[in-house]
Legacy VTK file of the C-alpha trace (Angstrom):
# vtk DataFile Version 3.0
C-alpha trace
ASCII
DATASET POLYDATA
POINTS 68 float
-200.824 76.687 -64.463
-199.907 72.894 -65.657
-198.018 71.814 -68.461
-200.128 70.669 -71.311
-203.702 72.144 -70.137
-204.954 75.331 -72.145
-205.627 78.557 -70.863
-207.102 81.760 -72.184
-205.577 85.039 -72.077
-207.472 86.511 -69.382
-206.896 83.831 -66.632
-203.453 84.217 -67.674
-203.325 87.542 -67.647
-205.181 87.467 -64.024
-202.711 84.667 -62.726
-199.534 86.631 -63.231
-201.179 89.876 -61.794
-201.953 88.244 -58.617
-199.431 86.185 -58.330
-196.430 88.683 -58.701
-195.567 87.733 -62.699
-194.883 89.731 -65.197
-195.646 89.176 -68.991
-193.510 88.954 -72.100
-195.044 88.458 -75.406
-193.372 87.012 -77.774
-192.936 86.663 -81.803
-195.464 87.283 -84.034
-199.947 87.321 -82.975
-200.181 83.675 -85.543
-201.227 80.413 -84.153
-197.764 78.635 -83.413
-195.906 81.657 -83.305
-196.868 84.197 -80.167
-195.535 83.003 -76.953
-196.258 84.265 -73.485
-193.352 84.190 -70.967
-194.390 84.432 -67.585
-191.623 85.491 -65.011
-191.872 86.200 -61.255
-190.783 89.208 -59.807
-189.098 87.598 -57.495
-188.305 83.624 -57.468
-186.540 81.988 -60.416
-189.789 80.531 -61.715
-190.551 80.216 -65.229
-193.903 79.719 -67.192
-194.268 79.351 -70.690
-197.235 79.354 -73.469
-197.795 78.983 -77.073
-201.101 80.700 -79.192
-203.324 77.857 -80.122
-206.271 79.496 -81.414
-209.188 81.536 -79.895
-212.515 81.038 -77.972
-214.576 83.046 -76.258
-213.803 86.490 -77.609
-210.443 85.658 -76.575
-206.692 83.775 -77.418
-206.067 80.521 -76.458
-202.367 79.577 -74.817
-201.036 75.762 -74.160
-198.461 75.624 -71.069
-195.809 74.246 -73.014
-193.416 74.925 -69.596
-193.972 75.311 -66.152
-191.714 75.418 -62.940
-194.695 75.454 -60.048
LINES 1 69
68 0 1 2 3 4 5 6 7 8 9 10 11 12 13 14 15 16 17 18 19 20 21 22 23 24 25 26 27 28 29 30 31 32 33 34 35 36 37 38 39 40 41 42 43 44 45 46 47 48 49 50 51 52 53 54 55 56 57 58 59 60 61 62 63 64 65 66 67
Protein backbone atom coordinates (compact mmCIF):
# COMPACT_ATOMS: atom_id res chain seq x y z
CA UNK A 1 0.00 0.00 0.00
CA UNK A 2 1.73 3.47 -1.26
CA UNK A 3 0.80 6.83 -0.57
CA UNK A 4 -1.10 8.44 -3.34
CA UNK A 5 -2.03 5.16 -5.51
CA UNK A 6 -5.83 4.01 -5.28
CA UNK A 7 -7.07 0.93 -4.08
CA UNK A 8 -10.42 -0.78 -3.93
CA UNK A 9 -12.03 -2.13 -0.98
CA UNK A 10 -11.43 -5.65 -1.50
CA UNK A 11 -7.58 -5.60 -1.96
CA UNK A 12 -7.75 -3.58 1.04
CA UNK A 13 -9.79 -5.53 2.80
CA UNK A 14 -7.52 -8.72 1.68
CA UNK A 15 -4.20 -6.78 2.58
CA UNK A 16 -5.03 -6.18 6.21
CA UNK A 17 -6.41 -9.82 6.61
CA UNK A 18 -3.23 -11.29 5.58
CA UNK A 19 -1.10 -9.10 6.76
CA UNK A 20 -2.22 -8.99 10.52
CA UNK A 21 -4.36 -5.39 10.23
CA UNK A 22 -7.29 -4.63 11.46
CA UNK A 23 -9.93 -2.14 10.01
CA UNK A 24 -11.56 1.02 11.30
CA UNK A 25 -14.06 2.80 9.28
CA UNK A 26 -14.49 5.99 9.67
CA UNK A 27 -17.14 9.06 9.31
CA UNK A 28 -19.79 9.01 7.14
CA UNK A 29 -20.13 6.26 3.46
CA UNK A 30 -19.79 10.03 1.10
CA UNK A 31 -16.97 10.59 -1.23
CA UNK A 32 -14.46 12.74 0.96
CA UNK A 33 -15.83 11.70 4.07
CA UNK A 34 -15.34 7.67 4.94
CA UNK A 35 -11.89 6.87 5.94
CA UNK A 36 -10.31 3.49 6.42
CA UNK A 37 -7.69 3.19 9.23
CA UNK A 38 -5.60 0.34 8.92
CA UNK A 39 -3.69 -0.74 12.18
CA UNK A 40 -1.42 -3.75 12.84
CA UNK A 41 -1.98 -6.02 15.46
CA UNK A 42 1.15 -5.82 16.43
CA UNK A 43 3.86 -3.10 15.14
CA UNK A 44 3.15 0.63 15.43
CA UNK A 45 2.31 0.89 11.75
CA UNK A 46 -0.27 3.05 10.45
CA UNK A 47 -2.23 3.13 7.06
CA UNK A 48 -4.67 5.49 6.08
CA UNK A 49 -7.45 5.98 3.15
CA UNK A 50 -10.01 8.33 1.99
CA UNK A 51 -13.46 7.20 -0.29
CA UNK A 52 -12.90 8.51 -3.73
CA UNK A 53 -15.61 7.04 -5.62
CA UNK A 54 -16.49 3.50 -6.90
CA UNK A 55 -15.57 1.02 -9.73
CA UNK A 56 -16.07 -2.25 -10.27
CA UNK A 57 -19.04 -3.07 -8.08
CA UNK A 58 -16.93 -1.73 -5.47
CA UNK A 59 -15.45 1.65 -3.31
CA UNK A 60 -12.55 3.25 -4.25
CA UNK A 61 -9.84 4.41 -1.32
CA UNK A 62 -6.63 6.86 -1.98
CA UNK A 63 -3.63 6.07 0.58
CA UNK A 64 -3.55 9.38 1.90
CA UNK A 65 -0.87 7.80 4.76
CA UNK A 66 1.30 5.05 4.96
CA UNK A 67 4.15 3.88 7.39
CA UNK A 68 5.53 0.60 5.25
Amino acid sequence: MEKGKNYGYNSIETFAEKNQFAIDELGKNRVGESFLILDHWDKDIIISFVLIGATNNQYLYECIYSDL
